[in-house]
C-alpha positions, 0 to 999 in steps of 0.5 A: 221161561222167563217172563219180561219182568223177570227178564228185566230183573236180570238184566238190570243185574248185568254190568253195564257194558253188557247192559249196552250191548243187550240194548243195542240188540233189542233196539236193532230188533225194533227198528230196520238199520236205515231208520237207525242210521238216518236218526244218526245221521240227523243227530250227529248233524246237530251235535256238529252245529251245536259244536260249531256254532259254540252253543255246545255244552260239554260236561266232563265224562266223570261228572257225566257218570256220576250224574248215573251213580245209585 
């Protein structure tokens, strides 16, 4: 059996959508889903405000992964 380190290791291996979905996963496993939906929940709502109230920056998503490239 792996160990953690040696688990992250190989995950890290993993193309990046399943990167994603391993994340989610461990996350869901950490937290109950209406803690999750509630942080959304208060997150989405501040994105909106920023949006509406014109104080949003938005940042093309090409430069935005780029900005995670090696």
């Amino acid at each position: 059996m792996l160990d953690s380190d040696q688990l992250l290791h190989r995950a890290l291996e993993l193309p990046s959508v399943e990167r994603a979905r391993l994340a989610h996963a461990l996350l869901e496993s950490l937290e109950s889903s209406e803690e999750i939906e509630v942080a959304w929940d208060a997150e989405i709502s501040a994105r909106l405000t920023s949006v509406r109230s014109g104080s949003a920056e938005f940042i093309a998503s090409g430069d935005l992964f780029r900005s995670f490239a090696p």
